[in-house]
Structures are given as C-alpha cells and as structure tokens.
N, C-alpha and C positions, 0 to 999 in steps of 0.2 A: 658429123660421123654418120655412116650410111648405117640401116639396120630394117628389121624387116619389118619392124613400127618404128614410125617415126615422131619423137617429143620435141617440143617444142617449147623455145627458151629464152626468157626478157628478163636480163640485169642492166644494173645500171653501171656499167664500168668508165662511163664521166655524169658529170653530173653541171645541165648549164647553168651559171649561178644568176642569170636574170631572163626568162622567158620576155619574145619580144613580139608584138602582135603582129598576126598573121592576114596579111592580105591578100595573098595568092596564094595559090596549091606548090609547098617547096616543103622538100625534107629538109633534116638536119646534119650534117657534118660529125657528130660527137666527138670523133679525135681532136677536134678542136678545142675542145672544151677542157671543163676541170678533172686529172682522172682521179677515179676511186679505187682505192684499194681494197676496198670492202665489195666492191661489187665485184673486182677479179674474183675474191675470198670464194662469194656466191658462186658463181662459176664454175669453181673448181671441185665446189660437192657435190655440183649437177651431174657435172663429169664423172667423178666419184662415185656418187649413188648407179648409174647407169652403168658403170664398168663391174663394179661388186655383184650386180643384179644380170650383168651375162654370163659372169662368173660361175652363177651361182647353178646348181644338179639338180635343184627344187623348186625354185620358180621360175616361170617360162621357161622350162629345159628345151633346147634344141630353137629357141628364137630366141633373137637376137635385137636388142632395143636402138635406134641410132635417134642421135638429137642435131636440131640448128638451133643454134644461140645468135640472138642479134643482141647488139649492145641498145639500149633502150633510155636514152639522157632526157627526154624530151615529154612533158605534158598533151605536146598538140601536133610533132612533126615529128613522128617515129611509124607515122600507118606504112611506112613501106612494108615493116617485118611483119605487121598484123596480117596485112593482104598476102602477103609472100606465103602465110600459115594457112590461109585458110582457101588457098588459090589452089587449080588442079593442070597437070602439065604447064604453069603459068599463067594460068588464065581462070578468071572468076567468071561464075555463070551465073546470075544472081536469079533468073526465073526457072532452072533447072529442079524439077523434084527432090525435097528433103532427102527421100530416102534412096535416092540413085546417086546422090552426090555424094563422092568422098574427097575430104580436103588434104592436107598435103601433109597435115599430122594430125594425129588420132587425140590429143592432149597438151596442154600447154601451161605452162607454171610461170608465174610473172603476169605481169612487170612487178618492180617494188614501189610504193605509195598507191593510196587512195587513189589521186586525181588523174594519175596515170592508166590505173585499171579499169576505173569510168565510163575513160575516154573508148579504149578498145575492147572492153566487155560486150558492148552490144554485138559486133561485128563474130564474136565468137558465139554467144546464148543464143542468139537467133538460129544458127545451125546448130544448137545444141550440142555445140563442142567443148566440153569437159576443162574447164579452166581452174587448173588445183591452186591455190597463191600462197604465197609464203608470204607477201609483206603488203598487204593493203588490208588494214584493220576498220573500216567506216561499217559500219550498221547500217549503211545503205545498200551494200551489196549483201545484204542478208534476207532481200527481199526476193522472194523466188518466182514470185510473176514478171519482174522484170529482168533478173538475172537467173533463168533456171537451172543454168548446166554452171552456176558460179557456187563452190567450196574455199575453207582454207584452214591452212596448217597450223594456223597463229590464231590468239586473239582477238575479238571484233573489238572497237572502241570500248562498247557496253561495256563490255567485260573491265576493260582495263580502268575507265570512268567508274565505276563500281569500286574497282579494289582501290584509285585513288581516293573516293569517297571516304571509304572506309577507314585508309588511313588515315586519313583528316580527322574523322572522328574519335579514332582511336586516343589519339594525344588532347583531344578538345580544342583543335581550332576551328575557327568558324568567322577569321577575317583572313580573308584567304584572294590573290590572283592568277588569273589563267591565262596564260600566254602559249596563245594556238598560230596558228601557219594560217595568211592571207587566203591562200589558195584552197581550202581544205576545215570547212565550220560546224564539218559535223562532229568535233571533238568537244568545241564549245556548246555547242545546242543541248549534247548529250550531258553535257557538264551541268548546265541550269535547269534541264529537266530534272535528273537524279538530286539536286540539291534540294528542290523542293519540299518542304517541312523535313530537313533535317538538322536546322537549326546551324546549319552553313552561310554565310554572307559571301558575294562574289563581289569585293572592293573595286576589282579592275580588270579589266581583259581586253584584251587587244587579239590583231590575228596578223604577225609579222611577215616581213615581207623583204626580198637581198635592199633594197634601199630606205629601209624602216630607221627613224633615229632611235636606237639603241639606247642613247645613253639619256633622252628623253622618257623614254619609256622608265626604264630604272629610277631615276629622279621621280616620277609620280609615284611610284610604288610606294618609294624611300617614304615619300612624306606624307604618305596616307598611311605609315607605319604599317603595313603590311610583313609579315614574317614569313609568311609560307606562301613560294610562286610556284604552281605547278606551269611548269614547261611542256606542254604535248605540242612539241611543233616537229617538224622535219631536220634531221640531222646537221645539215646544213646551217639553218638557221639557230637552231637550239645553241649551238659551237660559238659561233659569233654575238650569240645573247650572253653566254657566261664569261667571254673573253671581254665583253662588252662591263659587265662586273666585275670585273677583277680591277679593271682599266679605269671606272669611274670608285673604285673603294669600296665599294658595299658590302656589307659585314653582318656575318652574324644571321644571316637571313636559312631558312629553308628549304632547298628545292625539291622539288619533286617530278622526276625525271622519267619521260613517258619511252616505252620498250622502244622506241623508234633510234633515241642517242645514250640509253642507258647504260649498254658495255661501249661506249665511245673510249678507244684507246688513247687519242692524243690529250683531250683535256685533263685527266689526271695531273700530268705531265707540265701543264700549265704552270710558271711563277706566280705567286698568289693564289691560286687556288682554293688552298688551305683559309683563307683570311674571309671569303662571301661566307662559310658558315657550312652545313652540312646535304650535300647532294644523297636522297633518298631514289636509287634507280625502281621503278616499276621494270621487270623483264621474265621472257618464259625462263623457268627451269631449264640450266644450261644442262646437256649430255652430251658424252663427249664421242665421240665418230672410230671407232677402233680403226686404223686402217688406213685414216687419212692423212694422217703424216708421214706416213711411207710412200703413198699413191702421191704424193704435192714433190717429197724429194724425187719419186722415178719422174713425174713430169718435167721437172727442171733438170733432168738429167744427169743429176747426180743425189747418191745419199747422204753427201758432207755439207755441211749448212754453209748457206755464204758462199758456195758455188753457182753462178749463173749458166742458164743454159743458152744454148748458141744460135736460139730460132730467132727466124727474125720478123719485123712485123707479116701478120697473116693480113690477107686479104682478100674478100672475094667477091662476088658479082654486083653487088650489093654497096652503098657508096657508104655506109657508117659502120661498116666491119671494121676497120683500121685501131688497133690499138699498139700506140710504138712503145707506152711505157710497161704492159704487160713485160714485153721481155729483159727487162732489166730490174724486176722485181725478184728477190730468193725467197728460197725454198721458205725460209726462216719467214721472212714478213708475210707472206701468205698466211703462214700457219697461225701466229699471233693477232691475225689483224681481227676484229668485231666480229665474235662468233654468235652474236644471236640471234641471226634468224639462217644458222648453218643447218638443227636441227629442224627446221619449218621447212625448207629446200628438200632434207633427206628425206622425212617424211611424203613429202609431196609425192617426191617420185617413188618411194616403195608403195604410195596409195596407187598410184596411175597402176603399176606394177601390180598390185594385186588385184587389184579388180579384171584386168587383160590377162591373166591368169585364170581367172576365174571361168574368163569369157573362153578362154584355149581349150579350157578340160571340159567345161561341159559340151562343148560342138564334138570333142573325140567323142563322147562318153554314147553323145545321139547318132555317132559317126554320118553328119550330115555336110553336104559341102561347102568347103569353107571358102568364100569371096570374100572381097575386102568389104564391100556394104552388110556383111551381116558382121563382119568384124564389128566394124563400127559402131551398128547400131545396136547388138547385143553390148558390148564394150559399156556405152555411154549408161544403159542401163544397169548394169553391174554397177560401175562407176557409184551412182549416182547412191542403190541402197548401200554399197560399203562405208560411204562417207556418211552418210548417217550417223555410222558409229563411230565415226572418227571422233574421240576428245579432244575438245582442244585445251590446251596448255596454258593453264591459270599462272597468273602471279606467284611465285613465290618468296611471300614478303617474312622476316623472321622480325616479328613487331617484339615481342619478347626482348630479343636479344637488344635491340636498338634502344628499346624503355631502358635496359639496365645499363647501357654507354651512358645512355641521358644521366641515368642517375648517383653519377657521381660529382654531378655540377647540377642541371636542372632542364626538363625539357624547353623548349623554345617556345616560349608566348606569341604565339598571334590571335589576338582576340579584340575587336573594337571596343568594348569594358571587360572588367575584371567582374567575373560571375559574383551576384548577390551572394551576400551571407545566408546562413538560412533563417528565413521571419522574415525577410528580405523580397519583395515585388519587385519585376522590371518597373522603371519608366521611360515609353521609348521616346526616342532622341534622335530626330533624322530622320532618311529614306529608309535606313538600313532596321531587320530585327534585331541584330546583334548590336548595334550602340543604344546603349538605354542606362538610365541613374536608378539608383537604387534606395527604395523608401520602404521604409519598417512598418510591416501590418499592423496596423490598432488593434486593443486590446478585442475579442470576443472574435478575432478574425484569424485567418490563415495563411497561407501560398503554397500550394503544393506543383511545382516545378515539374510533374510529371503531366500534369492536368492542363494549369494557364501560369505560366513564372508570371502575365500580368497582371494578377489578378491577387486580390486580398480578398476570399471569398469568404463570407458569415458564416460564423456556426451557427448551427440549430441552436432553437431554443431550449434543447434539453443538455446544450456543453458547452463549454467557457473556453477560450483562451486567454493567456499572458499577450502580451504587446510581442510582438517578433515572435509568432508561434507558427510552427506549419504543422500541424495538427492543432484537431480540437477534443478537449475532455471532456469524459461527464460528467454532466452536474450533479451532484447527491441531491436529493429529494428528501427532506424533511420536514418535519411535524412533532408533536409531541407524543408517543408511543404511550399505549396503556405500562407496557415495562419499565420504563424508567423512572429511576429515585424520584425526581422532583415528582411524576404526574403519578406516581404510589402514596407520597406523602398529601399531594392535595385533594387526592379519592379518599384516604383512610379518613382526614381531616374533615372532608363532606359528609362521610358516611358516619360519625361519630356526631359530627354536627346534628343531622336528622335524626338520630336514635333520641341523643337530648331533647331535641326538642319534642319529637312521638312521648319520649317522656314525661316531658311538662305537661304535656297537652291531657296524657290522665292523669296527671297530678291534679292539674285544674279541674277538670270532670271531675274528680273526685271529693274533690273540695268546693262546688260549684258554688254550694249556698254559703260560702264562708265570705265575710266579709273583704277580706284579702281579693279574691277573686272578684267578687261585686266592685270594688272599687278600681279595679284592673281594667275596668270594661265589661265583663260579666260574660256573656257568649259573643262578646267583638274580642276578646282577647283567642277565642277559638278560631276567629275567622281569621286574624294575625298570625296567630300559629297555622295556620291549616297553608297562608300563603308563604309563611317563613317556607315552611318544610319544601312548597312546591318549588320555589327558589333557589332552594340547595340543588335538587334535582339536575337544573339545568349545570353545575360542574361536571358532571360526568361526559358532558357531549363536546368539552374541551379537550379532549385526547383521542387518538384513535386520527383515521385519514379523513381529512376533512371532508363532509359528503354537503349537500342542501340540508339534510335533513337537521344533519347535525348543526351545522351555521343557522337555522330558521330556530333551532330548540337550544342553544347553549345563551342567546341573549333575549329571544322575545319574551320565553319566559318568565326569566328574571326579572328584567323591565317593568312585565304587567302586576306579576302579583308581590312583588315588592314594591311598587307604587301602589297598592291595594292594602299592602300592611300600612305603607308611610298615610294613608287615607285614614283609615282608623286609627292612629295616634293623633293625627292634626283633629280629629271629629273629637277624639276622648279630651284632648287638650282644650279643646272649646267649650266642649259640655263641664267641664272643669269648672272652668271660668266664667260660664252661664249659673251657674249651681249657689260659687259664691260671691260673684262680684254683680252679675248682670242683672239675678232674679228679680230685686227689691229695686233697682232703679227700671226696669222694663219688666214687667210682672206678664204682659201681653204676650210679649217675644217669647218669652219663658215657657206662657201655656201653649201658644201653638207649637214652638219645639218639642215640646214633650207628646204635644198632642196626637201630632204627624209624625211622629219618628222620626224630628229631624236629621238626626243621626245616622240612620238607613237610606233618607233620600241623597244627604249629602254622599254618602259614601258610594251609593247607585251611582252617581252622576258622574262623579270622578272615576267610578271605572268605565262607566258607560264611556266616556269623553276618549279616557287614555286609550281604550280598549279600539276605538275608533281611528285614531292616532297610529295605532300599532296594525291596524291590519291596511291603512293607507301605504304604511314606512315598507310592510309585506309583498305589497302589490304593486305597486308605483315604480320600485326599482328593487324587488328581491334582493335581500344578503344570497349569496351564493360563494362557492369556494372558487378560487382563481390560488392561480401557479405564478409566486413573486420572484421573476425572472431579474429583477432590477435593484434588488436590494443587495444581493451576494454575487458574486462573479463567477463562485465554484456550487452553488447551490440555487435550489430551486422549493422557496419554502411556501407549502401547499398551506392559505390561506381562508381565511372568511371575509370579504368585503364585506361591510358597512352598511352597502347600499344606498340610497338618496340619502344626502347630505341633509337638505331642508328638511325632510321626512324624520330623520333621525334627530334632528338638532330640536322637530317640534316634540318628540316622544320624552327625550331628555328634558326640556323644559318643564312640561308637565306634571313631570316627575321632582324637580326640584323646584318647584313652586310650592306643591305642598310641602314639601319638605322645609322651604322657608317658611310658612305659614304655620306649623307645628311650632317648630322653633319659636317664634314671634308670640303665639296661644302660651309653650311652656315658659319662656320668662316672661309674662303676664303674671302668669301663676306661682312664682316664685318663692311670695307670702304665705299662700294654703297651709291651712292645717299639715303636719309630716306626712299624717297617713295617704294624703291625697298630692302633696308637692310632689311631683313629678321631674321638675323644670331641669333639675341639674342632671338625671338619667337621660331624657329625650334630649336634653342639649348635648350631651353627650353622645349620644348615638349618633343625630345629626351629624352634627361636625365631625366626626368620624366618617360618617355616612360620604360629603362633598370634599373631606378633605383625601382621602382613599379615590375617589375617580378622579380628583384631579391632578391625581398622583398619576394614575393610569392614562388619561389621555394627556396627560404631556409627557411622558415616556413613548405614548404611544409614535408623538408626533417625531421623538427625537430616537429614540432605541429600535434599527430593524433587531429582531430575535427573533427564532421560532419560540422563546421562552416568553414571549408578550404575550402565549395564549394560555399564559400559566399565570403569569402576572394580572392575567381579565379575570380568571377563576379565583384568585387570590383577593382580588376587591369584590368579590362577588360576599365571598366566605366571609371576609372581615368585616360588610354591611351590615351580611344579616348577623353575626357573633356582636355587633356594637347594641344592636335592638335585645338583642337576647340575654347579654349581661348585664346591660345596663335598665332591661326594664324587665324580665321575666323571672333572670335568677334572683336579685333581690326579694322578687315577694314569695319564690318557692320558696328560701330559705327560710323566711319568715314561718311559710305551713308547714315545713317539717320543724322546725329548730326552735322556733320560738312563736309557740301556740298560744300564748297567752298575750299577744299580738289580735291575734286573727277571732279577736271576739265583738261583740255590738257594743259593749261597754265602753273597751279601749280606745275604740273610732269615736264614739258618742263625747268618752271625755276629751279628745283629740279637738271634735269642733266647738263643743263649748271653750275651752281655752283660748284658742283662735277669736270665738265672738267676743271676748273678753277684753281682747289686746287691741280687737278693730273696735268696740265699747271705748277704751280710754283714749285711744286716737283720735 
C-alpha cells in the first residue's frame, strides 16, 4: 500500500521445514513451502494497525502511512526483501553519505525468530534504520553497539529464562531439561547461566532440529526420570516434540512452554494430549485489538463468518509474494488463529507511529523545511528515545492459582533425591548437586540449608546439639553459687566449725597449765588448732565462679596445714611411746629427744618437706579453672584442675604417710595409762580421715557433677570434725564437766596403776 511513509514488513506466512545449504547466491520460492496461518494472522494486524493510524484526527493528521510486506520463510534466502527495504529508486549505494541517503522505508518490523533477525539486522543498524520486532527474543540483539537502531515489542530471552527460572523454583524443582532449537543456543546458554547457584540441575538438553529423533530424545529424558521439560524451541519443532509424546506414551510429565508455541492452537486439540501431564505456557499478557474483527471480516469481504472472499492469489515483482492459500482462508480462522504476538505487531507500529509524529509536529512547530533526509534522520532519533520507554511485556504467570489445581492431588516431583529431613546433611552422589544421600548430623553439630545443606558444621564450644539438630543451644554454665541450699548448708557448717574450734582453742589457753592440756600436747595442741582452723577456711573458696585464686586457696591450703596438724598427732603419738615404752630400753634416744626438741624438729621437717611438695605441685603445672565442655552436652561446668598428676600424687602421699605413721605410733600405744591412751581417738580420726578422700576420689573418677565441689568441701569438713571429736572434744569435756579429772593426782594415780599391770607382767 502506497503512503507518504513507507513501513516496512517481514512475516512468516510459510514456513521451510528443513533449511538446505547454500552454495550459490539464490532466493527462496516460499509458496512452495509449509503455509502458516499464523503468519497471515500477523499480517493482518500490520494492516490493521496502519489503517486505524490513517484513520485516526490525532496522530499524523493529514499523512498517510503505506507498508510492503514480503513473506519471510527463510533463515539465509529471504535478502531479496531486506535489499528491496533499504534500496533507493532500486538501487543500493553502499559508499553513498549516511546522511544523504534515504532508503525506501523509514522503519521496519520483522521478521519473526531470532536467527532470521540476525541474519538481516546488520543490513538495516548499519544505516541506522529503525528495526521495531515483534518476534525475535535472543539477548543478543540487545547489544546496541552491534545492533543500534534494533528495539522490540516482546520479551528478550532473559526475560522469559528468568520467569521460567523462577517457576521452577517456585514448585522446588531442580531436576529439570531444556529442549532449545538446533539453530538458535542463546536460550540454552542463558538457561545455564541464570541456573547457576540456584540450586537448579540441568539433567538434559539438546537443541532440536526437523530431522531430530524425537522419540530418542523423550526415552533419555524418560529414564533419567526427569519430570519437568522446558521447551523453548521454535513453534514448528516444539509441535512435533509434544506429538512426538503423546505417540511414544509419556505421562505425567511437566512442560513448560516458551512464548514462541505457547497459545499454539492446534495442540490442545491433539488425541492424548491430556495423558503427557500438564503444559505450563510462558506468554505476554494477551489484549485484545478493538476493531479487528471487523477490519479481518471487511477484508474477506464480507461480515458473515465462513464467507470467503473472491481475491485471488496476489503477486508482484518480486518472486516469494505468491501466497494461493491466503485466499481461501475465512474471516473466522484468521481471527482464532495464535494471537500472541498480535499485540507485539500492534504495538510496534503505533511505536513507529509515534515517534514520526513526534518528528511532524516539532518541524511545523520550527516551521523549518521539510525533506525526506531530515525526515529520516530527526525520525530515527525520536524513534530511538521513545523506545526507551517502551515496557516490555513480562510473563504473566498466575503461580497461585496453578499451586491450588496442584493441590487437590499433589504438585509433580522432579527432583534427583528427595530433600533431607531437617538434621539431615547432603551427601553428594554424581556430576550432579542435586543427587546426593542424606546423613544425620552427630550430636554437638548442625546443618543449616541456608548456609551449606553439605555441611554438619560444629557448635561452639559454649552450645550443644541433639544428633539431627539444625541449630545449636546454649550451654548453661554452672558451679556451685554462694545461694544455693547445699553450698549455705556447707558455709554455715564451716563457719560453726571455726567458732568451735576459736573456742577450744581458749578453752585450752585457759586451762594451759592443767594437766588435761599438758597431756594433749601442751602448746602443739595450739599449733593443731591454729591449723584445724586455717583448714576450714579453705571451704569457703568452694563456691562462687571458679577463679585461680579460688582453685590455688580452696586445696593448697587444706593440704598443708592439715598435713601440719596430722604431723603433730603422729610426733604426740611417738612422744607417747618414747615416754613409756622407749625411755628405759633407750635412755640415750630419750635424752637427746628431749634435749633437741625432737618434737619441733620433727615437725619442722615435715612441714618444711610438704610445704616444698606444695609449692612444686603450684608451680610445675598450676591448678587453674578450666570450662568442662566434655562432661555434659547441655552444660558447661566451670572447673578447678588438679594440675600435675605426679606433683599432686607426691603432696597426697606425704600427707598419708604421716597419717599412716600416726596410726601405726597410736596402736602401739594402745596399753597406756587412759589418761594418755590416745589409740582408739587418733585411729579414729585416721580412718575417717583416708576413708572420707577415698570416698571422694573415686566419686571423683566416676560422678561428673558441679556437686563434686561440694562433695571436696564436704571431706574437707569431715577430716578436720574426725580430729576434733575424736581428740579435742573429749578432753574439753573432761575441763568443763568433769574437773576432777584434770588434776596431778588423778594422772599420777593413772601411771602408777599402769606401772603396776606392766610390774606383774
């Protein structure tokens, strides 16, 4: 159609169904071929849009738009119409000035597919002539250094790769194939790109082709159990992939169907159909054309449906004009046939349209004169910022609605395993991330699936897990608190202890010269007392948050000056036995003990010894508090180590050696005079004394508790109470209670008696 701009027009109205290589410079025949009736469809809204738009009082009033449409079947033998478009009185100038040269139309929409726009894109961007497209979606032509004067009406791949993504993700699958078009790989590329960490698997993908085995293809799929096939191939073939399903059984599967054959009308229509499972179309938001099924019936020449019009095949100068089955197409099939990329066409041309508007009114406005090169070249500029703002037409997918189809049965599994429990680690299995077995985190460990699903990572050491945890807790932190019952009852218990004994001890001062006391030891039962007392002291450094200080003063203490008391019992117990069994057979021994204070050296020596003992065990390997991360799962109980083993084990012996040796002195002494027999008190205490810590350390080895450091305080307490009752209260009781006791007579007649019994013996 003539007009005083001319548009320029590439549908596909056949379509070859096997491209065959090109040896020599020949066009294509298209009437020969397959026709389309989707590509008439196209056609007919170019027409449309352009008739409405001369129509119309508002835009470009008083000019007049004419278009040529060539039919466009061919990837690689269609340049007649390209040249025909961009050629001037018939003839191309190729070294002629950009901006002298005007081509033979101002804009041009087409062809449909990718590999077709490609091809004749350069031929137009190089003159920077306005190429609006309706149907080539590749993210290659999005590139504006190579394609500058290329827009379009529709969705890039990205776009559409994206929203299938998306889908995919939406339902959780992520064992997934892609079946793209031989000719055409930038749907795959974009596919593996965008998969990347999204926890997507690409089991299989091919790039089909009119002589592809079909039902080859389907069988691999089948048995790599694949559920979900995104189809983004070319109409043509996508048709013959799902017929190709039906025909070999396949059931129950997924598709997902790219904007290219998604309103495909004949498949629906298919026997079997219903049986492959459910087709998910990707396509733009259909809107519907006011106007064009009125304008479709006045073309066929009539408004009654299923009336044919009387044209007959067109033809004109040009060898691939011929289309003989347009004319026996109605009104009706026109109107029904694949409407989605109708709105991508009408758009196109109201974009051409307004921007050539734009370019009319501002030349009146400067009332400057108007040539066809300033046409042009203002024109392309327009053009170029209006499409700018052109949106393009996203998916509109209704995920919602489809979740709740699903959920009256269940949505469709495609997944290489079945997602871990939660506690549950991948273990991968294969090429693939998505096949992997599933192993239950050990106890104190995790998996947190947002982070690493492979990974069973460690708690801290301040929180615990259960076995199969994805989280970790914290651990309580415990000790024995000054407030609680038990550590009130063995403070109160301490601190009563010390008073009794601060007690005795001026009791004894006060009774110094009394024989009771002299026989006790005299001022060694002060030194006894003075060490009881400082021995209790160390319970109190059993409660509270374990510190060094506290772990260095709750045991060294006890230790030393309780091995200082057990010293003067084992000396009183010998001096005992030097007194009345040793004097008269060693008379010598006798005098130098007495003479040298044997008593005072021996007892020097053994503190001197332990006291040496004690500050190696201090130094060698310090007790310190440590955090017993190993004993509890949910707790963390703040501690006093030990320190050196050997260190400790020589300090303890030390200590129970004299302790044996007391022992051993008191029943020697067993005979003595009462006032002096000791044996059954100090045996007492003793055995009290080793049987009480060996109570304690073999709990200790077998009972974890935080209550062990209540149980150490507790054999502490009942040491020093074994020495106290058994050898201190008896003789206070004696000086308050029974004074008539505690005289020289009493004692005097006590060893004569004695020498009496060992006389008849």
């Amino acid at each position: 159609m003539e007009g005083d701009y001319l548009l320029g027009g590439l549908f596909p109205l056949h379509e070859i169904e096997q491209e065959t290589t090109l040896f020599s410079a020949e066009t294509t025949e298209c009437f020969r071929h397959i026709s389309s009736k989707s590509g008439y469809h196209m056609l007919q809204v170019m027409r449309f849009a352009v008739e409405e738009i001369n129509n119309s009082t508002t835009l470009l009033p008083n000019v007049s738009l004419g278009y040529e449409i060539f039919d466009h079947c061919s990837n690689t033998k269609n340049f007649n119409s390209a040249l025909s478009f961009i050629s001037k009185n018939g003839s191309i100038r190729p070294k002629e000035k950009l901006n002298n040269y005007q081509p033979k139309v101002i804009a041009l929409t087409g062809p449909y597919g990718s590999t077709r726009t490609m091809t004749v894109a350069p031929l137009f961007t190089m003159d920077l002539i306005p190429m609006v497209n309706y149907g080539a979606s590749t993210s290659v032509l999005s590139n504006k250094l190579q394609y500058p004067s290329f827009v379009r009406t529709m969705p890039s791949n990205k776009d559409l790769i994206e929203m299938i993504i998306h889908l995919i993700r939406w339902f959780g699958w992520n064992w997934v194939a892609f079946i793209g078009s031989q000719d055409d790989y930038n749907g795959l590329k974009l596919f593996n790109k965008y998969i990347n960490n999204t926890g997507i698997c690409l089991a299989y993908q091919e790039g089909l082709s009119p002589n592809a085995n079909y039902s080859l293809t389907l069988k691999k799929i089948d048995k790599l159990n694949i559920n979900v096939i995104v189809v983004f191939a070319l109409p043509q073939y996508a048709s013959k992939f799902i017929k190709a399903a039906i025909a070999n059984n396949i059931q129950d599967k997924v598709w997902i169907a790219s904007n290219a054959w998604a309103m495909n009308q004949q498949l629906p229509r298919e026997p079997g159909i219903a049986k492959i499972g459910t087709i998910i179309g990707i396509a733009e938001k259909l809107l519907s054309l006011p106007g064009f099924n009125e304008f479709v019936y006045k073309a066929r020449g009539t408004t009654d449906v299923g009336h044919n019009d009387s044209e007959g095949a067109i033809k004109s100068k040009t060898c691939n004009q011929a289309c003989d089955y347009c004319t026996l197409l109605t009104a009706e099939e026109i109107i029904n046939e694949n409407p989605t990329l109708s709105f991508s066409i009408y758009a196109a041309i109201y974009t051409i349209s307004h921007a050539l508007h734009k370019v009319e009114c501002g030349m009146v406005q400067f009332g400057e004169m108007i040539t066809p090169n300033m046409v042009s070249d203002l024109f392309r500029k327009s053009l170029n910022c209006l499409l700018l703002s052109v949106t393009e037409l996203l998916a509109d997918l209704a995920f919602h609605k489809l979740t709740s189809v699903w959920a009256s049965c269940h949505v469709p599994f495609s997944n290489c395993s079945v997602e871990c429990k939660a506690g549950y680690s991948r273990q991968p299995e294969g090429f693939h991330s998505c096949c992997f077995s599933c192993e239950k985190c050990p106890p104190n460990s995790y998996v947190n699936f947002s982070r690493d699903p492979y990974t069973c990572f460690p708690c801290a050491e301040s929180e615990w897990s259960d076995e199969g945890s994805t989280t970790c807790k914290a651990r309580s932190v415990v000790y024995p608190q000054f407030t609680e019952i038990p550590s009130i009852i063995v403070m109160v218990s301490a601190a009563c202890l010390i008073i009794l004994l601060i007690a005795i001890f001026c009791l004894f001062a006060y009774n110094y010269d009394t024989p009771v006391v002299k026989s006790a030891g005299g001022s060694m039962c002060f030194l006894m007392l003075t060490s009881l007392i400082l021995s209790s002291i160390s319970v109190f450094f059993f409660f509270g948050k374990p510190t060094f200080v506290f772990c260095l003063l709750r045991n060294a203490i006890f230790v030393f000056f309780f091995t200082v008391c057990i010293s003067c019992l084992t000396v009183r117990s010998f001096q005992i036995i030097c007194v009345f069994k040793m004097a008269a057979q060693f008379p010598k021994v006798q005098s130098l003990w007495v003479k040298h204070n044997g008593q005072w050296l021996f007892i020097a020596f053994a503190t001197f010894v332990h006291l040496i003992s004690c500050v190696v065990w201090m130094t060698v390997n310090p007790v310190k508090a440590i955090a017993d991360s190993w004993s509890f799962k949910d707790q963390i109980m703040l501690i006093c180590e030990m320190g050196n083993a050997i260190t400790f084990t020589i300090v303890v012996f030390l200590s129970w050696v004299l302790g044996f040796l007391c022992l051993l002195f008191s029943y020697m002494g067993r005979d003595l005079p009462k006032n002096y027999n000791e044996a059954k008190s100090i045996t007492f205490s003793l055995i009290l004394y080793f049987l009480t810590w060996i109570a304690y350390f073999t709990a200790y080895l077998i009972i974890k508790s935080k209550y062990m450091v209540i149980f150490n305080a507790m054999a502490q307490i009942s040491s020093i109470n074994g020495i106290l009752f058994s050898y201190f209260i008896p003789k206070s009781y004696i000086i308050i209670f029974q004074q008539q006791k505690n005289t020289p007579a009493y004692f005097q007649t006590s060893i004569q008696n004695y020498t009496q019994t060992i006389s008849r013996t």
